[in-house]
C-alpha positions in Angstrom: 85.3 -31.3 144.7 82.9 -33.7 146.0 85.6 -34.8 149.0 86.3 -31.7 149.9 82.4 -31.0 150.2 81.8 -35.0 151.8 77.9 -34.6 151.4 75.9 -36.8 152.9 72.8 -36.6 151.0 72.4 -35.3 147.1 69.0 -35.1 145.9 69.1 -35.1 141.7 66.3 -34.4 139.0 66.4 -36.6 136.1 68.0 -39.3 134.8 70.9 -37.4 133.2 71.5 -35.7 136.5 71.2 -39.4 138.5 73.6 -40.6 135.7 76.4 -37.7 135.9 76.6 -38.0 139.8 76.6 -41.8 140.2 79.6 -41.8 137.9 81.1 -38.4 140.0 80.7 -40.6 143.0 82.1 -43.2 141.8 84.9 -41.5 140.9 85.8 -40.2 144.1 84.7 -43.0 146.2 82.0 -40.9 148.3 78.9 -42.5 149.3 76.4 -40.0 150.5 73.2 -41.3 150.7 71.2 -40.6 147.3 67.6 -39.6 145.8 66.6 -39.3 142.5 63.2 -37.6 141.6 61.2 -37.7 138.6 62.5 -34.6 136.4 60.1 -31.5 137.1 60.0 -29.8 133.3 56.6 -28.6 132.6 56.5 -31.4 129.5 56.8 -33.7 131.8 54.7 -32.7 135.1 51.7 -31.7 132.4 51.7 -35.6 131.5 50.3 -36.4 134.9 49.5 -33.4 136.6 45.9 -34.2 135.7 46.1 -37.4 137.2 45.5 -35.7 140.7 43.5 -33.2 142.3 45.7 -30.7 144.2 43.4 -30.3 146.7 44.1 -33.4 147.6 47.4 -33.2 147.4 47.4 -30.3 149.9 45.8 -32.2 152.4 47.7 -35.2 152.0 50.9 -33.5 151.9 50.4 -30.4 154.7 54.5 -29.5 154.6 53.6 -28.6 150.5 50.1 -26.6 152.0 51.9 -24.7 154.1 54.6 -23.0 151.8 52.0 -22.6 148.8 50.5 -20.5 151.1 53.4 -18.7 152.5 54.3 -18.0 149.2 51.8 -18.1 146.5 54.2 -16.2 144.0 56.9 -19.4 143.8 53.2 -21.4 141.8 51.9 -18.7 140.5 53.0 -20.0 136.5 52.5 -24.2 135.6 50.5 -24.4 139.5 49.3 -27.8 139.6 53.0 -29.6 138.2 54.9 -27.1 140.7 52.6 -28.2 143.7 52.6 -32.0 142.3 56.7 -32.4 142.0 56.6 -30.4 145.4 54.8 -33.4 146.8 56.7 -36.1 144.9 59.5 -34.3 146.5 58.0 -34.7 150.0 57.1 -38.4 149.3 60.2 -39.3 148.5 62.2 -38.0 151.7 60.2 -39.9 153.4 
């Protein structure tokens, strides 16, 4: 399936997901370009979440301000590990 999509960019969550398409791709021989982010589960977010204040992050990372406050509902449960993996997000497409 992954020819007949030719991606150019697949973003995955964890390292089972980095694992299962790096072996797809190989597989098929496509070559998008690839970014793996640290996997969002509330376990693991609440490991580090304390690390950082959010208002902070918010102010360092305006893109994540902006929809937090376009749509409060989407953090409404686990805030601070939504809004931080929104930033790591943000960081890493960078």
């Amino acid at each position: 399936m992954l020819p007949a999509l030719r991606p150019s960019h697949i973003v995955t969550s964890g390292k089972i997901a980095e694992i299962t398409v790096r072996e797809a791709l190989e597989k098929c021989g496509c070559s998008p370009a690839r970014r793996t982010l640290g996997h969002p589960s509330a376990q693991a977010m609440s490991r580090i979440c304390n690390l950082f204040s959010e208002a902070d992050l918010l102010q360092r990372y305006p893109e994540v301000k902006k929809v937090v406050d376009a749509h409060p509902e989407w953090v409404t449960k686990h805030r601070k590990n939504k809004v931080l993996f929104a930033c790591h997000a943000v960081s890493a497409a960078s």
